[in-house]
Structures are given as structure tokens and as C-alpha cells.
C-alpha positions as CSV (number, residue, x, y, z in Angstrom):
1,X,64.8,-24.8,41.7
2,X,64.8,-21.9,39.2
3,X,65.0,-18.9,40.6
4,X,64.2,-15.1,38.6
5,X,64.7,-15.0,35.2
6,X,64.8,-10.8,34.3
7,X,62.6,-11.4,30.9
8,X,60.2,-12.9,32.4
9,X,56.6,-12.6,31.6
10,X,55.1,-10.0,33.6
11,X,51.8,-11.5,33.1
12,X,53.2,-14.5,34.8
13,X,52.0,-14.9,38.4
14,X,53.9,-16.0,41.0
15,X,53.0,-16.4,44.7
16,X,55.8,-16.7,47.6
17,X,55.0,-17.6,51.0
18,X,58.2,-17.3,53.5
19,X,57.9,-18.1,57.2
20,X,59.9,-17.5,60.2
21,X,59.2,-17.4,64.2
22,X,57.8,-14.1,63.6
23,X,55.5,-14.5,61.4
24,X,54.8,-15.1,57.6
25,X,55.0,-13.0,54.6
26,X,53.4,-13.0,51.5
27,X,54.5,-11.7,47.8
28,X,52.9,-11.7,44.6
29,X,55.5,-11.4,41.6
30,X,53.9,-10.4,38.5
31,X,57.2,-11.7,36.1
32,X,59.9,-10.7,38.5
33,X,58.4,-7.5,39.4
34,X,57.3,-7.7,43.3
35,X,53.9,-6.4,42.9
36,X,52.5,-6.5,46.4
37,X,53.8,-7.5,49.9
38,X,51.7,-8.8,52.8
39,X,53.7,-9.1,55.9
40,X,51.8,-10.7,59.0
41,X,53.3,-10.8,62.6
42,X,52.9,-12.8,65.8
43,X,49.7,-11.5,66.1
44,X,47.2,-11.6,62.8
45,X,45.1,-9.2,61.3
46,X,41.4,-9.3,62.7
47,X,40.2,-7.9,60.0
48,X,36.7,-9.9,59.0
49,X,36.4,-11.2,62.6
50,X,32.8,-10.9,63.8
51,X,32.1,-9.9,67.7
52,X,29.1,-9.4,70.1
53,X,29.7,-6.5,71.1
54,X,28.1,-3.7,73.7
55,X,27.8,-0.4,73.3
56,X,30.0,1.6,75.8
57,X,29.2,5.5,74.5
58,X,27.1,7.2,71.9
59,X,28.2,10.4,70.2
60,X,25.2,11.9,68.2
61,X,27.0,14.4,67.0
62,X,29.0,12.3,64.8
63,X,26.5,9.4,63.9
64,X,28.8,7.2,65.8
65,X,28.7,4.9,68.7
66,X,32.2,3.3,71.1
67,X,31.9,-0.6,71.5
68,X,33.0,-2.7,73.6
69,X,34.6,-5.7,72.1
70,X,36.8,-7.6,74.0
71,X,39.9,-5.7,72.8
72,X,42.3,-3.0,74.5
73,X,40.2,-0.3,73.0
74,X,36.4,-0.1,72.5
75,X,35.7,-0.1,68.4
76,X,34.2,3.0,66.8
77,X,31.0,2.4,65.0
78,X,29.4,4.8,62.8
79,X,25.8,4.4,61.7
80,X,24.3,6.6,59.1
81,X,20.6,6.0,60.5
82,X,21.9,7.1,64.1
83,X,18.8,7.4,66.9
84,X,19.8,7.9,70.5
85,X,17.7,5.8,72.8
86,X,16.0,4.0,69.9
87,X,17.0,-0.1,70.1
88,X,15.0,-0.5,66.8
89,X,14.8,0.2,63.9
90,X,18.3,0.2,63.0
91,X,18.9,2.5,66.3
92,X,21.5,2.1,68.8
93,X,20.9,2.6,72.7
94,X,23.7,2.5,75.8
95,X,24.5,-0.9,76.8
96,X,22.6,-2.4,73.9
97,X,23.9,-6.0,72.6
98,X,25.2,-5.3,68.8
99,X,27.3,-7.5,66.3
100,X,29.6,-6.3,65.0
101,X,32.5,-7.1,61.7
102,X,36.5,-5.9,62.2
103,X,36.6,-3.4,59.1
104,X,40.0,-2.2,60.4
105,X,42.6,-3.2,62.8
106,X,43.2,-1.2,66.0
107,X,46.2,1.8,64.9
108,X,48.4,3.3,67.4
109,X,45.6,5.5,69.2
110,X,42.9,4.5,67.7
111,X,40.3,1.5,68.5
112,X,39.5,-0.9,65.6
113,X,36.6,0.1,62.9
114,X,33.6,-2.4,62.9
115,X,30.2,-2.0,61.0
116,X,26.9,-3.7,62.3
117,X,25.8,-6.9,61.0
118,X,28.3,-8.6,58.3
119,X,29.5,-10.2,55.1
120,X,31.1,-13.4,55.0
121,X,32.7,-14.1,51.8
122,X,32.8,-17.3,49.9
123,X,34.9,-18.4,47.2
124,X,31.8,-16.7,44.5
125,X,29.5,-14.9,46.6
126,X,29.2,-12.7,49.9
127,X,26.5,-12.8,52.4
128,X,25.6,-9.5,53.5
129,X,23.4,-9.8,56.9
130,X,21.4,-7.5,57.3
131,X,21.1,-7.0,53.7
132,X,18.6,-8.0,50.8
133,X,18.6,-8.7,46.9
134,X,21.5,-9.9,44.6
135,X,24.1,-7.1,43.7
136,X,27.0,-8.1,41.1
137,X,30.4,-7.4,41.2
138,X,31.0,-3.8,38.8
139,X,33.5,-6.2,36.7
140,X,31.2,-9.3,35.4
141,X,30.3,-6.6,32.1
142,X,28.3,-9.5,30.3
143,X,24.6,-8.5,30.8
144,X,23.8,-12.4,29.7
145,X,25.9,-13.6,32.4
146,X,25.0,-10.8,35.1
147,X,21.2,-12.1,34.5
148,X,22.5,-16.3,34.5
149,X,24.2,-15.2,38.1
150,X,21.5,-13.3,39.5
151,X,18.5,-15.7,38.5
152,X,20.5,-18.3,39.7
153,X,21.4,-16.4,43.2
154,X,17.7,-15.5,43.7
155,X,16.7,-19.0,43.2
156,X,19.3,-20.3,45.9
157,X,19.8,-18.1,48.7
158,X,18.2,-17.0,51.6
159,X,15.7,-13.8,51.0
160,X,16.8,-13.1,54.8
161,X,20.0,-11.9,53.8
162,X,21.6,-10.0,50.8
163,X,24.2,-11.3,48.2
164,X,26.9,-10.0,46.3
165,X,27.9,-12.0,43.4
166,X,31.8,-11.8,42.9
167,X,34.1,-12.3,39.6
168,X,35.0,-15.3,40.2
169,X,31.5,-16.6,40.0
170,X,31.6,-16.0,36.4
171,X,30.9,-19.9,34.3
172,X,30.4,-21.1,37.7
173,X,27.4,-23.7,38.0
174,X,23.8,-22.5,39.2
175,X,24.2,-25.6,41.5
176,X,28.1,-24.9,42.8
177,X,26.5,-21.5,43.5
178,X,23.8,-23.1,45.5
179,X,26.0,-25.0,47.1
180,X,28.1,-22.1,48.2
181,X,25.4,-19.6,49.2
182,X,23.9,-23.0,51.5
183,X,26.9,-22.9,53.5
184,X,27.0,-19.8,53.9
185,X,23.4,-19.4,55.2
186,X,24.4,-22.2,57.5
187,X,27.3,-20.4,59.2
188,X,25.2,-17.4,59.5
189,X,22.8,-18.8,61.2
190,X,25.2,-20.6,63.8
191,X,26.5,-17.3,64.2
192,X,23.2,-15.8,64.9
193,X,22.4,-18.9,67.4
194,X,25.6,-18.4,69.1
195,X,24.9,-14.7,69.8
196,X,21.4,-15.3,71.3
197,X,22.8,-16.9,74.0
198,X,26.3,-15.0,74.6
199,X,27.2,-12.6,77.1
200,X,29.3,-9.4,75.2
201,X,31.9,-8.9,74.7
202,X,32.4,-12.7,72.4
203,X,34.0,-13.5,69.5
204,X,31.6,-14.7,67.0
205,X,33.6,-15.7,63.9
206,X,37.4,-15.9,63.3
207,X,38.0,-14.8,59.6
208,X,40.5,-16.7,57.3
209,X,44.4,-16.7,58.3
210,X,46.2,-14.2,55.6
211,X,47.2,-17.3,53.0
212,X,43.7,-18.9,53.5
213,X,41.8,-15.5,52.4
214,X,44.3,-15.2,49.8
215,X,44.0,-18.1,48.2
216,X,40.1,-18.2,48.5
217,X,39.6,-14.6,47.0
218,X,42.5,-14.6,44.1
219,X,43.8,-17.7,43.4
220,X,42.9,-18.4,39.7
221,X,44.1,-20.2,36.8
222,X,46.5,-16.9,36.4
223,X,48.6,-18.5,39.1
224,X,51.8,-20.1,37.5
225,X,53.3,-21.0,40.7
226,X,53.5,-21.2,44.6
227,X,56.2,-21.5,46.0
228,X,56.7,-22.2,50.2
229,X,59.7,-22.5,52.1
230,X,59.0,-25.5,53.9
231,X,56.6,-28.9,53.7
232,X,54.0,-27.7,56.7
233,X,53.4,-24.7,54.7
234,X,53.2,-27.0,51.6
235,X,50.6,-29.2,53.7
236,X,48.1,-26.2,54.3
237,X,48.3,-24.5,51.0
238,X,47.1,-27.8,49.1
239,X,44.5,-28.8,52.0
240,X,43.5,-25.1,51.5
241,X,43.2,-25.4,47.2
242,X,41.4,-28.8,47.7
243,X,38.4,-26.4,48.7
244,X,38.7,-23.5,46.3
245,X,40.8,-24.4,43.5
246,X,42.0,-27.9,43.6
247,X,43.2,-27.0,39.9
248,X,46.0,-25.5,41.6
249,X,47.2,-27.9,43.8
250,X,49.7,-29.3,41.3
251,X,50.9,-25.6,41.0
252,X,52.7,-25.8,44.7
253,X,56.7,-26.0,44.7
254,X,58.9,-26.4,47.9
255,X,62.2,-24.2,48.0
256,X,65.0,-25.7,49.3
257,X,67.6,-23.9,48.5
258,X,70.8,-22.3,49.9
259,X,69.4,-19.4,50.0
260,X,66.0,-18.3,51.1
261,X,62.8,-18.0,48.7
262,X,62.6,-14.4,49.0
263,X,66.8,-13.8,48.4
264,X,66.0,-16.6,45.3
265,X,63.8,-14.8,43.6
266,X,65.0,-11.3,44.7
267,X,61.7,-10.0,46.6
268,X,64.5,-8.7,49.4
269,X,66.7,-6.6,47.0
270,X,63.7,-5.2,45.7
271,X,61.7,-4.7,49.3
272,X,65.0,-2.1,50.0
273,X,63.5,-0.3,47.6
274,X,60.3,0.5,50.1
275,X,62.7,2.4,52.2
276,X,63.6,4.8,49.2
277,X,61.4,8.2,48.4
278,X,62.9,8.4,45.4
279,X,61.9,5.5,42.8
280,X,63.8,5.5,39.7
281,X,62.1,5.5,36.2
282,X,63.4,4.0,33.1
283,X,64.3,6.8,31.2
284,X,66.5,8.8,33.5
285,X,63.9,10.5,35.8
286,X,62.3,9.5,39.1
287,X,59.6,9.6,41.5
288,X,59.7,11.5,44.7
289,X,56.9,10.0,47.5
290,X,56.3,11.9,50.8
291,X,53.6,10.4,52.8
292,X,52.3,13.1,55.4
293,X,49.4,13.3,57.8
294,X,47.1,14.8,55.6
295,X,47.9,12.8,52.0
296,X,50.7,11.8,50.1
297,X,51.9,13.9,47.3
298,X,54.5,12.6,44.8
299,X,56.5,14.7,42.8
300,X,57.5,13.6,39.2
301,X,61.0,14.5,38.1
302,X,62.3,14.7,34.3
303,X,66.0,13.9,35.7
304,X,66.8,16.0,32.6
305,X,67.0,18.9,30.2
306,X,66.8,18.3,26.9
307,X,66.0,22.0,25.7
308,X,62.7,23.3,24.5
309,X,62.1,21.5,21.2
310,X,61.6,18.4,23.3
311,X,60.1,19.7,26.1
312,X,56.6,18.3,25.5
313,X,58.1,14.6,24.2
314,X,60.0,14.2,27.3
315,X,57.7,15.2,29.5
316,X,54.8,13.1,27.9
317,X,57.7,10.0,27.7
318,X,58.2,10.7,31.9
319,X,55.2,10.7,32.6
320,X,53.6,8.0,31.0
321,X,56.4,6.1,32.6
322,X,55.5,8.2,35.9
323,X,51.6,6.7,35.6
324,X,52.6,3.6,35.5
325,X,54.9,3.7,38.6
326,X,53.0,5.5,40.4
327,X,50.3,2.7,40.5
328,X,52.6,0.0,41.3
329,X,53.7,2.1,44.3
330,X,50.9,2.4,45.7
331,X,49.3,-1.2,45.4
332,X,52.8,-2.2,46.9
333,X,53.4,0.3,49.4
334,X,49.3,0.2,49.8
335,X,49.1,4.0,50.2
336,X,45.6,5.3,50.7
337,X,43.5,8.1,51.6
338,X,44.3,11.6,49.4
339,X,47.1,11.2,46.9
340,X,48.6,13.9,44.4
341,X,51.0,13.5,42.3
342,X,52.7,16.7,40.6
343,X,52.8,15.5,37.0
344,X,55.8,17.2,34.6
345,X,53.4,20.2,33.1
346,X,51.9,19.8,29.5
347,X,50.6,21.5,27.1
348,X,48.5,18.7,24.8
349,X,45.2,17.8,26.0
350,X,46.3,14.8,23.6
351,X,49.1,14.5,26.4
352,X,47.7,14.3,29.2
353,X,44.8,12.0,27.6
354,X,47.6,9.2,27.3
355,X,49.2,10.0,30.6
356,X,45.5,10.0,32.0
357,X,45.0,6.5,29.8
358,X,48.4,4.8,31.2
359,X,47.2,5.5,34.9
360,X,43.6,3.9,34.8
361,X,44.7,1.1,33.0
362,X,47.4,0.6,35.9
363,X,44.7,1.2,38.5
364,X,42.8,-1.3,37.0
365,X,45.4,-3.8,38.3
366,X,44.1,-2.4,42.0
367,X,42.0,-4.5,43.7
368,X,41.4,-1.4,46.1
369,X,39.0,1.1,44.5
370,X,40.2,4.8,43.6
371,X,38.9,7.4,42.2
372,X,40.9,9.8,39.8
373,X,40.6,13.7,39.7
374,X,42.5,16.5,37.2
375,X,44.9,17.2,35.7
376,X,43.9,20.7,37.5
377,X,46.4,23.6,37.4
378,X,50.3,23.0,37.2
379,X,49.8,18.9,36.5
380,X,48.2,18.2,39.6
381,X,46.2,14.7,39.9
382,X,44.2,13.8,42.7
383,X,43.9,9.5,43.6
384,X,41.2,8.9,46.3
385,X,42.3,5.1,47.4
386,X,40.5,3.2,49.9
387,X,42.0,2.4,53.0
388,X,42.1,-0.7,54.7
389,X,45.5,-0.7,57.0
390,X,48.3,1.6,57.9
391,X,50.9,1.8,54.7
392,X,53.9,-1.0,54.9
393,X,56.2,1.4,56.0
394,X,54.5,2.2,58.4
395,X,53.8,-1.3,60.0
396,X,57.3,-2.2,59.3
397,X,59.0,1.2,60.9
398,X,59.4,3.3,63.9
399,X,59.5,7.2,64.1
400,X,63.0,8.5,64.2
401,X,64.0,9.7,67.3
402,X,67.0,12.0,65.9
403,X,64.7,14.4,63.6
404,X,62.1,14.2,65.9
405,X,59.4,12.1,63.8
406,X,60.5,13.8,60.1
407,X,61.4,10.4,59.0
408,X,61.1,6.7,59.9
409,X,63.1,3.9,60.1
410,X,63.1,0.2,60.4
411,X,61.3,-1.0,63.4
412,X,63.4,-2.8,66.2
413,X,61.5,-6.2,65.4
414,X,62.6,-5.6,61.4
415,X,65.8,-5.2,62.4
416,X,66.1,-8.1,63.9
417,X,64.4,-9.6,61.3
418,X,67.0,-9.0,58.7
419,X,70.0,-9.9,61.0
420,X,68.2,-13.2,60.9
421,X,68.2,-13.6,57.3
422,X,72.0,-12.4,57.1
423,X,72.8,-14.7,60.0
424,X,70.9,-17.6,58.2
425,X,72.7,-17.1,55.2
426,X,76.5,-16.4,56.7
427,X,76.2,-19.5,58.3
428,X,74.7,-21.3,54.7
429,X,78.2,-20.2,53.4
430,X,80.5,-20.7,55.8
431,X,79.0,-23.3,58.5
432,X,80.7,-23.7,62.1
433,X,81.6,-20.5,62.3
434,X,81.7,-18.1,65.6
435,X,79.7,-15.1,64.6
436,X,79.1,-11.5,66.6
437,X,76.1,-9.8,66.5
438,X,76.2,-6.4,67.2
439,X,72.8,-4.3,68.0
440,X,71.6,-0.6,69.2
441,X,70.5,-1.7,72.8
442,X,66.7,-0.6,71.5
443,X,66.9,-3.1,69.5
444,X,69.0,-6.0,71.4
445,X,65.7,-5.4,74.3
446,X,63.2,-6.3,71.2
447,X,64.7,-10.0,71.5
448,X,63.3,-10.2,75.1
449,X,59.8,-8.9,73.6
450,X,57.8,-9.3,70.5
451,X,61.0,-10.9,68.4
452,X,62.0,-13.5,71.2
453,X,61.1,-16.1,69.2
454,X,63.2,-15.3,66.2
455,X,66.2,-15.0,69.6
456,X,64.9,-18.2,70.4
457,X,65.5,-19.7,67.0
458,X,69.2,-18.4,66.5
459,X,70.0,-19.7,69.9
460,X,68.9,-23.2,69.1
461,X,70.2,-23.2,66.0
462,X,73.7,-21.7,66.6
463,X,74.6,-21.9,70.3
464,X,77.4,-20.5,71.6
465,X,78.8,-20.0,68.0
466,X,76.8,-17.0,68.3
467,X,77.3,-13.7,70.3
468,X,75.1,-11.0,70.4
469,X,76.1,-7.8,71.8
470,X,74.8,-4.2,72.4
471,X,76.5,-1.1,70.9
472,X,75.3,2.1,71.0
473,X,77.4,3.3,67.9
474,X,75.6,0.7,66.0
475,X,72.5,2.8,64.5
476,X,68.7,1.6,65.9
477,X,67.6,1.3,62.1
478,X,70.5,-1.5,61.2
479,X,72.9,-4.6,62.8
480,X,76.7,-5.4,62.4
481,X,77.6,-9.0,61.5
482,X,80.9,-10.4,61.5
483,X,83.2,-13.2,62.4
484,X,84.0,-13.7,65.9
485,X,87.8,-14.0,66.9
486,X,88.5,-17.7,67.9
């Protein structure tokens, strides 16, 4: 196979979907640059899933309700329309049936986010129940082809429910979209059916495993390759293209390298780079990020001093370069909620106008919406981004228990993760070896929880050429690999 080439295209797509007894993950390479990560575990996202739920507690004070859902914690519901005791109308009451949608997973102390009623998303359109009308996706700009989708919608779907007409609907049929918005009416209605008859808590609907949703919401003609690391995965990527973009299907590759597809095309050198705050830019200075409770404020250095007469060049040249990076970073780090970034201080309005101009085009990119405040005082620029899951670091990390939760580290399960991939690849080069594996007792106790199957794995695959050990010089946030003495 060919693996990265560094000129490559960046408007070439690539998708890479690696596996392993943990779980999958998922990157999109826009040329070689690694332009977002998806990492799914053992247990999915149930984001999208829709549930009968019952409502446990109501707290009128903050338009909100506590349902019960079938999961560790009840969900938290908030209803604009809030009326205590009122079961209609759009009211809740105690002990009231409800259905419910997963807008957010459960976080660490917190219960998961639903909203009433749902959407259920096709490969063009979304059902929106309770809902009415035909609204368009903000990004179809041709008002010929808004009024083509919408006449065509209102001709075809159900008045009982509401529609939302995506991109991708754009040249599509009026028939392929009645087709669409006819299934989707059907499974509605099943849903409905089911939830006359169910006693809460029930799951209703099982959204789309991470690869399925992906390939149903994004995968376009863009698309230059997919690549999958073994011929199962091949197997449900095409059966899952047949239905929403059989175009594609000839598109899939199979890695079978020496290496793995992430080391191939060098998504694991650059997913180190998550663990860094400082992000280097191109011409010599850098990006600080601190996430913090309250927002994340990045801090744009020049990395230089090249005296006042080119004060204002450099700092426009940083931080247009700054923009830029600062929009990957957080579509690949998916940082969300308050953002401000302390841009190098100008005096051109023209100056900030480009910097200003370089950042929404880069946003554009985003799929998640934001909104964009300043320059106030000093540089300062505010990004609103939507959140819709913790940060990877986050997911991927623990708090560290030597400053005390100032900084994070690698996540026992992670850790374990990588010493995987290093075993994996040791053993590519220099097969029949006796290797020792050497492990903070934290995380050693990890391959007797959520990573024994990846302890599983290495055991049938290496036997007793392999010993694993625990040391508690070795740090919690990394492993020691080495040759065994015979």
C-alpha cells in the first residue's frame, strides 16, 4: 500500500478506521494532516438513542425535569414550556411516561442530556417528531434549489411531523427524497407503536454505530479513500455504502501492512501531538492551549523579536497562521463551550480584518456551529462552540495524582493501549522473541478491568514469550518494553 506522501493534497480526503479488542477509532486526514479523531471504547456512545422514559423529579426553578431511563443516572431534561402538574400541553407531571432522544452521554457526575420527542436522521433529511413544516439546512444558498427541496418535502412527508432538509439533499430526486422521508415516517411510527405498549424505562431506538453515522452523514464524492485494517471491517463499510453511497464502495482499501494503518500513515506521531499545550506554528511561533473549568483560553506567541519596524508584519504573519491553527485544534481536540484566544496585539483594523477572515473561513471547515466575538481589548477573541462530548483529552486521560488535578495524563486503559501497539510492532520486527512488559501497578490492574480484552489478545497471541510485570518506578502515564533475558 502507499502510505503518506508530505505534499499531499490537503483537499484530499482520507478516512482510516483501525480496530482493536478495545474498541475502534476513526480518523479523517485531510492530505496528511489528521483533521479529526473519533475514538470509541468497549462501550459506544448513546448518543441519538431514543428511550421511554419516566419522570423521577421536577425542578421548576430551572425548567428542568430528572428521568429515569434505564441508565446509572436519571437524564436531565429541560423544557422551555415547563408546567408543574400539567401532563398536556407540552407539560411534564411526576411519574409521567415521556420519550425521550440521548443528546449527550452520561459525564463523570453528571446523568446524560435528552430532549422530548426526536429526530431521526436520514442520509437527506431529518424527522423532527414533535415538530411541523420543512426547514433547510443554513448551507443549501440556492433559493431555486431551497424552493425544488422544500416543494418536494411538503409534497412527500408526513404533516404529523417536521423536516429538516440537509446538504446532502442538494440534486437529489423529489422521488429518492420521498423515498427517504417514507422510511422514516415508517420507523417513527414503529417507535410510537412500541411505546404505547412499554413499561419505562425501554429503549426505543438504537442510533447508528460510530462508522455507520459517519458514513451516512459525510461520506461524499470528496472521499478519496477508506482504508480498514482488516476484511470484517472491509465487509460492513461496503454493506454500509451499498445504502448511502454505493459510489463509494470501490473507494474501500484493506491495510495489510507491517505496520499498522494509523503508524502507515502517521495519525500516531501526530495524535502525540494532543498531549502537547504548545502547538508549533510555521513561522517560528506557537500556540499555548489551557482548557480550564470555566473556558479554554489560548495564548498566541510570536516566538520572536524582530524590532519595531516589523512589529505589525509579524504579528499579522502569526497570527493569520495562529487563525488557522487554532481551528484545526479545536475540531481535532473538539474543544467547546467559551474559547479565547489572546491574539498578538494590532494596530490595523485592516489587520485584524484578515486575521478575522483566516478564522471563519477555517471555522467553516466545522461541522459544529460557533459563533465569533471581538477582537475586544488587548486581541482578545471570544469562540462560542457547541458541545456535544467531553474534549479527547479528556476521554482519553486521567487527572494527575502528583499535582493534585493541575494536569492530566494518559488514562490507564490508553496506556495499555499504546504498549499494545509497541508490542504489536516489536514482535513485526523481530518475531519469537521473549519480551517484558513493565507497568505502574494502576495500570497493570486495568488489564483485569475495562482493557482485559486487549490482555486477552497479547496472551493469545504471544504466550509465554510475554511477561508483564508491575513497577512502581515505571510512571502511571507510560510502559517499558524490552527484551526479556533468555
Amino acid at each position: 500500500m502507499s502510505t503518506a506522501d508530505p505534499s499531499a493534497d490537503p483537499s484530499r480526503l482520507r478516512l482510516l478506521l483501525e480496530s482493536d479488542p478495545q474498541g475502534l477509532r476513526l480518523a479523517l486526514l485531510e492530505g496528511d494532516r489528521l483533521a479529526e479523531i473519533h475514538v470509541e471504547g468497549q462501550q459506544p456512545s448513546r448518543v441519538g438513542e431514543i428511550h421511554l422514559g419516566r419522570v423521577r423529579r421536577l425542578v421548576p426553578a430551572i425548567d428542568a425535569a430528572f428521568v429515569d431511563i434505564g441508565l446509572e443516572r436519571n437524564a436531565f431534561l429541560h423544557e422551555d414550556d415547563f408546567d408543574v402538574g400539567a401532563a398536556g400541553g407540552g407539560g411534564l407531571a411526576a411519574h409521567q411516561p415521556v420519550i425521550v432522544q440521548i443528546l449527550r452521554d452520561q459525564l463523570p457526575g453528571k446523568g446524560a442530556r435528552v430532549r422530548r420527542g426526536a429526530t431521526l436522521p436520514g442520509r437527506h433529511l431529518v424527522l423532527v417528531a414533535p415538530g411541523e413544516g420543512v426547514a433547510l439546512s443554513t448551507r443549501i444558498d440556492d433559493e431555486d434549489e431551497r424552493q425544488r427541496l422544500k416543494a418536494a418535502v411538503e409534497a412527500a412527508g408526513s404533516a404529523a411531523v417536521g423536516w429538516i432538509v440537509r446538504t446532502a439533499a442538494v440534486g437529489v430526486a423529489a422521488g429518492e427524497l420521498a423515498a427517504e422521508a417514507a422510511r422514516l415516517s415508517e420507523h417513527w411510527t414503529a417507535i410510537e407503536n412500541a411505546a404505547a405498549g412499554a413499561v419505562p424505562p425501554r429503549r426505543l431506538h438504537r442510533e447508528l454505530d460510530s462508522v455507520e453515522r459517519w458514513l451516512r452523514d459525510r461520506a461524499s464524492a470528496a472521499l478519496a479513500e477508506i482504508w480498514v485494517d482488516s476484511s470484517d471491517r472491509e465487509s460492513a463499510v461496503v454493506a454500509a455504502l451499498e445504502h448511502v453511497a454505493p459510489a463509494l464502495v470501490d473507494r474501500v482499501r484493506v491495510h495489510d501492512g507491517g505496520t499498522s494503518l494509523f503508524e502507515s500513515f502517521g495519525v500516531e506521531r501526530q495524535l502525540e501531538n494532543l498531549w502537547n499545550r504548545r502547538i508549533a506554528l510555521p513561522s517560528g511561533g506557537s500556540l499555548v492551549i489551557e482548557p480550564t473549568e470555566a473556558l479554554v483560553a489560548i495564548d498566541v506567541n510570536s516566538g520572536r523579536d524582530l524590532g519595531a519596524a516589523n512589529l505589525e508584519a509579524t504579528a499579522l504573519a502569526t497570527n493569520e497562521e495562529a487563525a488557522v491553527e487554532v481551528a484545526r485544534q479545536l475540531r481535532l481536540r473538539d474543544l467547546a463551550g467559551i474559547i479565547v484566544v489572546d491574539f498578538i496585539d494590532m494596530e490595523s483594523e485592516e489587520s485584524w480584518r484578515r486575521v478575522r477572515q483566516a478564522l471563519d473561513e477555517e471555522l467553516a471547515r466545522d461541522r459544529a456551529a460557533s459563533v465569533v466575538e471581538g477582537p475586544v481589548a488587548f486581541g482578545l477573541v471570544a469562540i462560542t462552540r457547541k458541545r456535544e462530548r467531553q474534549d479527547v483529552v479528556r476521554r482519553l486521560s486521567v487527572e494527575c495524582a502528583v499535582c493534585r488535578g493541575a494536569g492530566r495524563h494518559r488514562s490507564p486503559a490508553e496506556v495499555i493501549r499504546a504498549a499494545r501497539r509497541a508490542l504489536l510492532a516489536a514482535e513485526a520486527q523481530r518475531p519469537g522473541r521473549r519480551w517484558r512488559l513493565r507497568l505502574h501497578p494502576e495500570v497493570k490492574a486495568e488489564l483485569a478491568g475495562s482493557a482485559e480484552p486487549l490482555g486477552r489478545e497479547l496472551a493469545a497471541r504471544l504466550g509465554e514469550r510475554l511477561d508483564v510485570l508491575d513497577d512502581a518506578g515505571v510512571s502511571p502515564a507510560v510502559f517499558a518494553l524490552d527484551e526479556a533475558p533468555r
